[in-house]
N, C-alpha and C positions, 0 to 999 in steps of 0.2 A: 055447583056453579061457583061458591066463594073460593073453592081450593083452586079451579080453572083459572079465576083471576089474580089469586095469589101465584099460583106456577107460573103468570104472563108479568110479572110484576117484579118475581127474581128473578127470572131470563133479563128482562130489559132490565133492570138495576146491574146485571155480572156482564152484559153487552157494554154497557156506558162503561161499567172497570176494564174492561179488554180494551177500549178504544184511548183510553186515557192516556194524555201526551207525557212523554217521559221529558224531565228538566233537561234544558238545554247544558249541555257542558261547559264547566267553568274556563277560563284564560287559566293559564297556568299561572299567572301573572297577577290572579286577581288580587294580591294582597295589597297592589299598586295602589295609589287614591285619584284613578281614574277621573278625568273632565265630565262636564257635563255633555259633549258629544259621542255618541259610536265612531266607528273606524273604521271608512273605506280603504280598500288597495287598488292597487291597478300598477299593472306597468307600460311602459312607453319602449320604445323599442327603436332608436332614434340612432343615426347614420352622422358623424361628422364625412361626408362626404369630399370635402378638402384635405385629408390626411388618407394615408396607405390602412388598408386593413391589418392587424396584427392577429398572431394564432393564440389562442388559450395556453398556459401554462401553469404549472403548480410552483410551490414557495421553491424547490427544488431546481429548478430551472429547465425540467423535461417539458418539450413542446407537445399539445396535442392538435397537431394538424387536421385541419376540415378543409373539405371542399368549399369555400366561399364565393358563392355568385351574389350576394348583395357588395356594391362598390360602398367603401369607406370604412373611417374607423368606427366601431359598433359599442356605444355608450349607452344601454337600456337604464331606465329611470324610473327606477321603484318609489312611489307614492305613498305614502300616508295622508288623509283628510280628514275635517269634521263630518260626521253625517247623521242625521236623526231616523236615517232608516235603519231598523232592527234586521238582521238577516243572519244565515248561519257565520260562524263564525271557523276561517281556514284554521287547518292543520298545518302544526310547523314545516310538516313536508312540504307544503306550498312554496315557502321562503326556501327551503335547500333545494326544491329541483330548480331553482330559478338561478342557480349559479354559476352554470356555464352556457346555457343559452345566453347566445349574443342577439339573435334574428327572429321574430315570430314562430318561425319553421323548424327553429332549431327544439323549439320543444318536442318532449316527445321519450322514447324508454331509453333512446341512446341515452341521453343527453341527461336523464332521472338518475341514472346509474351511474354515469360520469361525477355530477354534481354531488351524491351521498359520498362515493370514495372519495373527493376531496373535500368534503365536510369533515369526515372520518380522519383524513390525513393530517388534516390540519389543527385538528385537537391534539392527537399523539404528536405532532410537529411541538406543541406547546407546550407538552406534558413534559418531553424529550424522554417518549418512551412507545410503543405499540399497546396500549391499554385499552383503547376504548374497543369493544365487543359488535359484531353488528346487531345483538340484541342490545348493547346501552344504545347505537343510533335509532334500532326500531321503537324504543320506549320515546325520544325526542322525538321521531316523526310524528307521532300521533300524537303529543301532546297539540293543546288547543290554544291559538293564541286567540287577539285582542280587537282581529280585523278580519271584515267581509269583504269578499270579490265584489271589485264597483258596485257595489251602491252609491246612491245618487249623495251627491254633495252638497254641505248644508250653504246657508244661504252667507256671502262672504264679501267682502273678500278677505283671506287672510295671510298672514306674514308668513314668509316662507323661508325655512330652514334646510340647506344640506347638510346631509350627514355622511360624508364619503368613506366607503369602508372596502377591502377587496373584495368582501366575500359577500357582498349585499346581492339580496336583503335577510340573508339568514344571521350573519353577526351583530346586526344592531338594532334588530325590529322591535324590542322590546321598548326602548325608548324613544323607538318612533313612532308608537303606538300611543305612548304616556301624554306624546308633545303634540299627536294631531287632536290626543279626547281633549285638550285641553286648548284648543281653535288654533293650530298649525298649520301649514300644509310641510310636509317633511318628507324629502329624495334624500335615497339612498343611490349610490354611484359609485359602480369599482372603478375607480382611477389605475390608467396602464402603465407601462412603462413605453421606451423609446420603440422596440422592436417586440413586445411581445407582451401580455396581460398581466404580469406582478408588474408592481412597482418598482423603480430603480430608486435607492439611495444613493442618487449622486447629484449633482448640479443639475444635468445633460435632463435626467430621469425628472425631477424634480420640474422643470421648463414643460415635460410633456405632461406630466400631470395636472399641471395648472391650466394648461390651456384645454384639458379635458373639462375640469373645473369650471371655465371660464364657457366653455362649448355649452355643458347642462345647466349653466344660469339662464343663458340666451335661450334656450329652449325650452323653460320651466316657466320664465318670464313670457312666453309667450300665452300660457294657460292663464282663461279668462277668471279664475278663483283666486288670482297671487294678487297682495299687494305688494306692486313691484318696487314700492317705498320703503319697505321695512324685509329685511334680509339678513341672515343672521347662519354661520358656518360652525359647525361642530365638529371636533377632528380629535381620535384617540390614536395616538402611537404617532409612523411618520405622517399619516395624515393629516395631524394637526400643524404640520410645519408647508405642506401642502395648501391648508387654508391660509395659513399667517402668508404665506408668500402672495394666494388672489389678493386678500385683503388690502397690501400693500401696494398695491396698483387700481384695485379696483375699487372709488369710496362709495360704491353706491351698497357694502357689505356694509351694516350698521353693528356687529357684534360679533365676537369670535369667542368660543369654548374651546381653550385644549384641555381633552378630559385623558388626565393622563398620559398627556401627548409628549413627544422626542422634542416638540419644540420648546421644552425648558430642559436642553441638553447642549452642553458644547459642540458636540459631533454636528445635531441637525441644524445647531446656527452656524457651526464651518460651512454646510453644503448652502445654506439658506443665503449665505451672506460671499459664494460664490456667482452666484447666479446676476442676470444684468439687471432686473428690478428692484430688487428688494436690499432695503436698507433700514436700519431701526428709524431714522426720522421720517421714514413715511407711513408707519403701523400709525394712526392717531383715533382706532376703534379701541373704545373698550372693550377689556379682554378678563374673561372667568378662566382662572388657571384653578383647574382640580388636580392633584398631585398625590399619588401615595410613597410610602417608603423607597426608596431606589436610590442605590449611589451614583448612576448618573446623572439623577432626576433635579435640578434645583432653582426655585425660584432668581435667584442672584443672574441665572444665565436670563434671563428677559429686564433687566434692573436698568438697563440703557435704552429703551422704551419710553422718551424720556417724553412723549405726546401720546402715551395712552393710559388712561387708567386701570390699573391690575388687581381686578379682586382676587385673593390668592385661597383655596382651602383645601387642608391638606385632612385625608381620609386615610387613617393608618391600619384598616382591616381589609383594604381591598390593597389590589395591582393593577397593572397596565390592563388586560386581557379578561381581569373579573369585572370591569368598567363596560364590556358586552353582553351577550346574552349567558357567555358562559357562568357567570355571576351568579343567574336563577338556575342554570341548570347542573348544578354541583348539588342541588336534593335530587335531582333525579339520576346522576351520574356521578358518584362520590370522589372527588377530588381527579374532576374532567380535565381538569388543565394542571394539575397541581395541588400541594397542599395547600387552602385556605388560612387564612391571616386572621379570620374573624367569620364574624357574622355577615356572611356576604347578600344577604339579603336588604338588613337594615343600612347596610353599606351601598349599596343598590341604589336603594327606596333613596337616603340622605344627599346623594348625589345627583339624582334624576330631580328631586324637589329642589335641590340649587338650581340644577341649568332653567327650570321652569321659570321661577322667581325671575332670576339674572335676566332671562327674554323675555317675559313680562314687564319688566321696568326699561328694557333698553326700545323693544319693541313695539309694545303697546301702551310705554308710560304710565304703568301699574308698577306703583314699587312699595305696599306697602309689603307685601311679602320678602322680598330681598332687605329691605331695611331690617327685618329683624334679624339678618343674619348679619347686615357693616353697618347699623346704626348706631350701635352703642358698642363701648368695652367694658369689661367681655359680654360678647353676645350671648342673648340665651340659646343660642342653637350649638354653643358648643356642648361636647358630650364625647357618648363613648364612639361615635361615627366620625365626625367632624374632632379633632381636636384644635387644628389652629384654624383661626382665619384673620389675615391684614389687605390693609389696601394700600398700594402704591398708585400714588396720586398723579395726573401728569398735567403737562406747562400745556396750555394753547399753543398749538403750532402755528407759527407764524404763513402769512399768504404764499400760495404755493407760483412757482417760477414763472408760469402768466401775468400773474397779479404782477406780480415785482418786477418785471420788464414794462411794462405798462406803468406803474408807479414811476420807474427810471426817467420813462420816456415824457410824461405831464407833470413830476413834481423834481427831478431831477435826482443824484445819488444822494445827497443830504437826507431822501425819504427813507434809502434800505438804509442810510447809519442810523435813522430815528428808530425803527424798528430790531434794530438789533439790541442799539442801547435802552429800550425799553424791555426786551425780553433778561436782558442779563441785569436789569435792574430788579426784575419778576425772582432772580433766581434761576434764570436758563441759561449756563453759560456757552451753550452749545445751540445756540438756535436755529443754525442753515448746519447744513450736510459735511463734508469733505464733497460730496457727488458736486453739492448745489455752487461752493466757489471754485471748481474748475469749470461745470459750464457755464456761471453767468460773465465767468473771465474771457470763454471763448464769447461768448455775446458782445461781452463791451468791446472788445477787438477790434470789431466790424466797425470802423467808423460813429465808434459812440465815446472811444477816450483818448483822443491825438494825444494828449500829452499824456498820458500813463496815472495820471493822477486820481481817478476813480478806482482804478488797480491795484493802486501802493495801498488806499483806505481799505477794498475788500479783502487784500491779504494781512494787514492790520488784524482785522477780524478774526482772520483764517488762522492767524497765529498764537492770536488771543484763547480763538475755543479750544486748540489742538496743540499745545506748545509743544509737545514730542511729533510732530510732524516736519521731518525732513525737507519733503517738497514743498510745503508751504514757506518753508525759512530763506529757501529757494529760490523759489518765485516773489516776497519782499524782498529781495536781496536783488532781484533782480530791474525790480520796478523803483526802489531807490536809488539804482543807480543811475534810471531812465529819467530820474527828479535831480540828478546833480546833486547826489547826496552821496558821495563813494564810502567817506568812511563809515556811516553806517550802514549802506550793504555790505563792505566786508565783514564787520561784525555779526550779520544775517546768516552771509557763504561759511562763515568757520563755526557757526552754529548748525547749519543744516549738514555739515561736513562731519561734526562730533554725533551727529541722531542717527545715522546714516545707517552704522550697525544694528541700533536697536531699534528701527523704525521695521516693526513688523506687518506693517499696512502696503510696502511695497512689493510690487513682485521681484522677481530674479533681475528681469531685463529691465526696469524701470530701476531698479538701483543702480544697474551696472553702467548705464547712462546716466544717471543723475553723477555718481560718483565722478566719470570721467569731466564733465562740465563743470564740477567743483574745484577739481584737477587745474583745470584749464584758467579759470580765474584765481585762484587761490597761489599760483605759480610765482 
């Protein structure tokens, strides 16, 4: 009898071993220092229905045409949240087969197989070589990241971050992962070009991007979990010149990150400062410039930002492209994109803990963690990750063109000269635009200054902030002379006559006209 219940005693003891749950699989990511929330995902699958559909393309410029019977352009909106539901935890393949479906429907093996060969491509695209194997992609598939399929979202509401990237949400989930455990909500978004899914660098490319940008705020902003108060863009490469351009229009963006972004590049402030919105006096968010090594890369190109404040730090073991997921996955794929600079992890890790800190203090008004990185010189958080960090301080921008037509109109112009001479007494000797005294000149026009004398003071100004401007020496030369004052507008005309050449702010035809009208009184 004793041996019968010992025999029933080791059965049910090695049945309880058989059944025993095997440990959940780690993030590959877990070295990260993880929030106190889990990670839901989700994606939205969202139609700008007022724009044409465009066809999927690789960096390359080959089309891959689909049959498209949903009408509009197709901007799907990859999610990150807090959530306190534990659940399994997706395989990176999740995020790569998500990269060329545009539609609900579009999911599926075509579309699985499409999405890995330009995951695939777009590494070797970066390496500038054919190296990655489809066994290094099948080691990335399976690894585990950091986020469950919708699970229920924690209780919020919370500030919301985009993070626009082509390839989303397979190139940046790692740190959209970091910033939802940490009470975010965080969209990822391939921003398109004019006629087709890359990006265009150009002016044209640039306008359509934005207004995709501008499309998935209105749409994100709709979900009852955002505080639509606090808003905050994060942009690596030309996407970051992408955010600087909404920001610039739109101030309900409280903070911008270029993490390694073109937008501290001559080239992406030519295209930037093409375009019809955007001008450095109207950026007046504070702005976290992460920068690594690069000779085209250089804080001095954002130095005329002269209404924003610029935390600048510069990470000299990463690059542009180790700032994504490729960063973590150079242990699992050895030099995925290239040869590493450094320790790309701890470079990773040091860079992900700035942008937190930076939206913590701008965001949620928690800044004892960013202060330890601009509160004192030198900070302790310099080291072997981080070696510089400065902050370029900026002026209060003056009231914007509402305000000061309104002022005009109840305290008269004596109130814009009070504010200007207040701002250049601050040290701003650039307070209003080159934009802002050509239209507030077409404003006064209209029956607000018969005799020209509101004119002659704002181009005073105009001459003051800008003295290598042609058209402004111009235009006092002009309105001097409207005041019965000729010999000092010729003095003006043969000034704006000698700029003329080096006045690189004009276009072709704006000088060829200005020139001949110089011509004309000057004679």
């Amino acid at each position: 009898m004793q041996k019968t219940v010992l025999y029933f005693f080791i059965l049910l003891f090695m049945g309880c071993q058989g059944h025993k749950k095997e440990p959940l699989p780690e993030p590959f990511s877990n070295y990260m220092d993880y929030g106190e929330y889990e990670v839901g995902f989700k994606t939205l699958f969202t139609n700008d229905v007022s724009r044409p559909s465009v066809p999927f393309s690789d960096w390359s410029g080959k089309l891959y045409p689909r049959t498209d019977t949903v009408p509009g352009r197709k901007l799907p909106l990859h999610i990150w949240y807090p959530s306190n539901e534990k659940a399994p935890l997706l395989p990176f393949s999740h995020f790569v087969d998500l990269i060329t479906p545009q539609t609900e429907s579009d999911k599926g093996m075509y579309s699985d197989s499409l999405s890995r060969e330009i995951y695939k491509y777009q590494a070797d695209e970066l390496k500038g070589e054919k190296a990655m194997t489809h066994r290094d992609l099948d080691t990335l598939l399976h690894l585990t990241t950091n986020s469950s399929l919708e699970t229920k979202i924690a209780k919020g509401p919370f500030p919301l971050v985009i993070v626009p990237n082509g390839s989303s949400p397979a190139n940046q989930s790692v740190l959209c992962e970091y910033l939802a455990s940490h009470g975010y909500i965080v969209a990822g978004v391939s921003l398109k070009g004019e006629f087709a899914h890359v990006v265009d660098a150009s002016a044209r490319g640039l306008e359509s991007g934005v207004d995709d940008l501008q499309f998935a705020l209105g749409q994100l902003l709709q979900l009852p979990y955002v505080n639509t108060g606090q808003i905050a863009l994060v942009g690596n490469a030309i996407e970051s010149s992408y955010c600087a351009a909404l920001a610039s229009r739109n101030k309900k963006i409280k903070a911008l990150v270029s993490l390694e972004g073109g937008f501290l590049s001559q080239y992406e402030q030519r295209i930037l400062n093409e375009t019809v919105f955007y001008e450095p006096h109207s950026v007046s968010l504070p702005i976290l410039a992460i920068y690594a090594p690069h000779p085209n890369i250089s804080p001095d190109n954002i130095h005329g930002l002269d209404f924003s404040n610029r935390y600048f730090a510069r990470l000299p073991e990463m690059s542009e492209f180790h700032f994504l997921n490729y960063g973590h996955f150079d242990a699992y794929v050895p030099k995925i994109i290239g040869e590493p600079r450094g320790d790309l992890e701890a470079g990773f890790t040091a860079g992900a803990e700035l942008i937190l800190a930076f939206l913590d203090a701008e965001l949620k008004n928690k800044d004892e963690s960013f202060q330890q990185y601009y509160g004192k010189t030198p900070s302790n958080k310099l080291g072997k990750s981080i070696d510089t960090l400065f902050i370029l301080k900026g002026h209060s921008p003056p009231p914007n063109m509402s305000a000061l037509k309104n002022l005009f109109v109840t305290k008269g112009f004596g109130a814009i000269d009070s504010i200007y001479k207040s701002h250049v007494a601050a040290g701003n000797t650039k307070p209003f635009s080159q934009t802002f005294y050509n239209d507030y000149k077409n404003w006064l026009a209209y029956k607000k200054d018969p005799d020209y004398k509101n004119r002659m003071r704002l181009y005073e100004m105009a001459v003051e902030s800008y003295p290598n401007s042609a058209l402004n020496h111009y235009r006092l030369a002009y309105y001097l002379e409207q005041n019965k004052k000729p010999t000092k507008a010729r003095e003006y005309y043969q000034k704006a006559d000698i700029l003329i050449p080096l006045d690189t702010s004009l276009s072709p035809s704006l000088k060829l006209d200005l020139q001949q009208a110089l011509d004309e009184v000057l004679k």
